[in-house]
C-alpha positions as CSV (number, residue, x, y, z in Angstrom):
1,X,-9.8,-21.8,14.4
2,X,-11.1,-18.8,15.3
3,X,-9.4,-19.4,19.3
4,X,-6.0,-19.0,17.7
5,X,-7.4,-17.0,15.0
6,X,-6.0,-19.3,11.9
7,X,-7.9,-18.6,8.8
8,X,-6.8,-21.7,7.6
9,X,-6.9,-25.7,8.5
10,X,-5.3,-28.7,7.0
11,X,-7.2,-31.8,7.1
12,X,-6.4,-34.6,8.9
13,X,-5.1,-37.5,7.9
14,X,-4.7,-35.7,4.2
15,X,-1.3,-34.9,4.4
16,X,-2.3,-31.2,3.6
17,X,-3.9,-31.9,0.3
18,X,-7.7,-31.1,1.7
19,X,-7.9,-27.7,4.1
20,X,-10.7,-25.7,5.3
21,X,-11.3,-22.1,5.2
22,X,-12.5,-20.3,8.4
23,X,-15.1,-18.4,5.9
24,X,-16.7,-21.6,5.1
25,X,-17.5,-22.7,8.3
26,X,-19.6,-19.6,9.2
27,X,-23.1,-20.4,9.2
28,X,-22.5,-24.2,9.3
29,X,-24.3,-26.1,11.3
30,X,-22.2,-27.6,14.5
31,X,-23.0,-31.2,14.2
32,X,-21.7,-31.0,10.4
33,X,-18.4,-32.3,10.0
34,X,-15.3,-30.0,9.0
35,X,-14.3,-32.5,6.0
36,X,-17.4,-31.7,4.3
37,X,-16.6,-27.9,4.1
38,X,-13.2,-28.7,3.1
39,X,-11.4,-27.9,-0.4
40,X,-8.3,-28.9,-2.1
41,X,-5.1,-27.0,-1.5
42,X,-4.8,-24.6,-4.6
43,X,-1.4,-25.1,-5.5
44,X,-0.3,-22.0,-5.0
45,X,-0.3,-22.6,-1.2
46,X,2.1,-25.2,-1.7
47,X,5.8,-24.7,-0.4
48,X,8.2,-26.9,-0.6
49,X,10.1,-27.3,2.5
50,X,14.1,-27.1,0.9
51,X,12.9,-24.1,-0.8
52,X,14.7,-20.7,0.0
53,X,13.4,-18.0,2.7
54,X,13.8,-15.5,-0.3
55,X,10.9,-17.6,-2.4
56,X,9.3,-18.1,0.9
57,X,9.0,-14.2,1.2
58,X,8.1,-14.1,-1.8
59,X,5.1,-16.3,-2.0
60,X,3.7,-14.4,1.4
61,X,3.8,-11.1,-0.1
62,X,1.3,-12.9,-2.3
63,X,-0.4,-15.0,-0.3
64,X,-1.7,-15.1,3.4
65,X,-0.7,-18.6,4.1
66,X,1.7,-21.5,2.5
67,X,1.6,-25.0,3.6
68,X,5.2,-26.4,3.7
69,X,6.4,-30.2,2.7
70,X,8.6,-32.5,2.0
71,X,8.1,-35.1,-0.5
72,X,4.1,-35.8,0.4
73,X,4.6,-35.0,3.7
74,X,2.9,-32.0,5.5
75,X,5.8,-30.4,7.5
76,X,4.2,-27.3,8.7
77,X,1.9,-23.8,8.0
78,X,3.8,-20.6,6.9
79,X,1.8,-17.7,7.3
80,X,2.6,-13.9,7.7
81,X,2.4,-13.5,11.5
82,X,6.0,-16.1,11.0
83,X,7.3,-12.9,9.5
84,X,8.4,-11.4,13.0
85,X,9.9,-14.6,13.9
86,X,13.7,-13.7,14.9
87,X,15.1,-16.1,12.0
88,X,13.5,-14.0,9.4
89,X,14.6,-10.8,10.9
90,X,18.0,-11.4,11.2
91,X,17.8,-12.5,7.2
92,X,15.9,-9.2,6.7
93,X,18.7,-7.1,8.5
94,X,21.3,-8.8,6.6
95,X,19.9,-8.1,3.2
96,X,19.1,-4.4,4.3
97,X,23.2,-4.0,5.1
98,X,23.6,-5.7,1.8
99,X,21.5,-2.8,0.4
100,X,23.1,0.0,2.2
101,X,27.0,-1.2,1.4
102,X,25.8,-1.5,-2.2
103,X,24.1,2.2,-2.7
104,X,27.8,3.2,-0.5
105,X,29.4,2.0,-3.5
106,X,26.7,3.3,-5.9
107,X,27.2,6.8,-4.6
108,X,30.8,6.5,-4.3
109,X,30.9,6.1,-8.1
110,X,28.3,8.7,-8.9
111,X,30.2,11.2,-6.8
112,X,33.7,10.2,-7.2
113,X,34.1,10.2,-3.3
114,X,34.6,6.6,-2.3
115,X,32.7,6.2,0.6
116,X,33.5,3.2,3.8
117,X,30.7,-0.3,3.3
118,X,30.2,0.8,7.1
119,X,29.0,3.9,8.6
120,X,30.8,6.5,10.3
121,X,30.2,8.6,12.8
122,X,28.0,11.2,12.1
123,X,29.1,14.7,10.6
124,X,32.1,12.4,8.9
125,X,32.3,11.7,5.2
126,X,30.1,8.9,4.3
127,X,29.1,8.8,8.4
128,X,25.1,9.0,6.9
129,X,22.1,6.9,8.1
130,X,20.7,4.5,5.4
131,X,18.0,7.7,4.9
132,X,20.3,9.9,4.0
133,X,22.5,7.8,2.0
134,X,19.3,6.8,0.1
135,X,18.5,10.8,-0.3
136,X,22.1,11.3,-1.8
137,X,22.5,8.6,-3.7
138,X,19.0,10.1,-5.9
139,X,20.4,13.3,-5.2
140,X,23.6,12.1,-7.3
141,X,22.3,9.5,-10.1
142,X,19.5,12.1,-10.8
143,X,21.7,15.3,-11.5
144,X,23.9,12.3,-13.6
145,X,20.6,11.6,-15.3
146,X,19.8,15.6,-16.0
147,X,23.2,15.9,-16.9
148,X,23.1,13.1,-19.5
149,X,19.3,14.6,-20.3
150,X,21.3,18.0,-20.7
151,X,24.2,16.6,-22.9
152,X,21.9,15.0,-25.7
153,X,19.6,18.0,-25.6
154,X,22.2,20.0,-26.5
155,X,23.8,17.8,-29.1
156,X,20.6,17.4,-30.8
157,X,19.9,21.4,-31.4
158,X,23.8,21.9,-32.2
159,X,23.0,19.3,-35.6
160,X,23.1,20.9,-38.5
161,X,19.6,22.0,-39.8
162,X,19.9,19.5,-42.6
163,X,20.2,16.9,-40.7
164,X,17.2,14.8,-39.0
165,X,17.2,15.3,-35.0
C-alpha cells in the first residue's frame, strides 16, 4: 500500500465488502494477516457504477476514496488523485463554460446590454475574461440589490406617521 501510496485496500475475494485501512496496519506485526485488520466498507464509500460523474464529484468532495460496483460486483476504486484524469477535466471545463454563458446572460439582463454566450476579443463589449465577467456581474446585481435596498428604504420613511413601518 504504502509503494503506491493507497490509503485504502479491498479485500480479496470479498467483492469489496471487507477493506483495510493503511492506518491499521501500522504497528502490526508482519506475519499477521491483512484480513484480520480489515473492516467492513462503511456505506458511504459505496458508488454505484451507473451513477453520474456529478454524484461522483460529489461524494469525493466528501470522501477520500469511493469503491465503485455493479450489482455485487467490485468494478474499481475512485479516489481524488482520478480527479486530474482527462475525462473529468473536460467535464469540469464544460460545466465552467456553462457557468460563464449563464452569468453572460445574467449580466446582460442586470445591465440591459445583451452580451455574446462567447467571448470577444478583448477591449470589445462583452470581450471579458470569466474574472471580469464574474467582477461585473456583482458589480451589477449588487448596485440592483442597493437600489432595491434604496427603494424600500425610502418608501418606508415616506409612510405616513400613522401608519406602522
Amino acid at each position: 500500500m504504502e509503494l503506491n501510496d493507497y490509503d485504502q485496500a479491498p479485500i480479496a475475494r470479498t467483492a469489496g465488502k471487507q477493506v483495510v485501512l493503511r492506518n491499521a496496519l501500522v504497528d502490526v506485526a508482519p506475519d499477521r494477516p491483512v484480513a484480520d485488520m480489515a473492516m467492513a466498507t462503511p456505506a458511504e464509500h459505496w458508488l454505484d457504477g451507473t451513477a453520474p460523474l456529478q454524484q461522483a464529484l460529489t461524494a469525493l468532495a466528501e470522501r477520500d476514496w469511493l469503491l465503485v460496483r455493479s450489482g455485487s460486483e467490485l468494478l474499481g476504486i475512485l479516489t481524488r488523485h482520478d480527479l486530474a484524469s482527462p475525462v473529468v477535466s473536460a467535464y469540469l471545463l464544460a460545466r465552467l463554460l456553462g457557468l460563464e454563458q449563464g452569468l453572460r446572460r445574467l449580466y446582460g439582463s442586470f445591465s440591459h446590454q445583451p452580451l455574446a454566450d462567447e467571448s470577444g476579443l478583448p477591449g470589445e463589449p462583452g470581450g471579458w475574461s470569466l474574472a471580469t465577467l464574474l467582477n461585473h456581474v456583482a458589480a451589477a446585481s449588487g448596485a440592483a440589490v442597493m437600489r432595491q435596498f434604496a427603494q424600500a428604504l425610502h418608501k418606508r420613511r415616506c409612510k405616513p406617521l400613522d401608519q406602522p413601518a
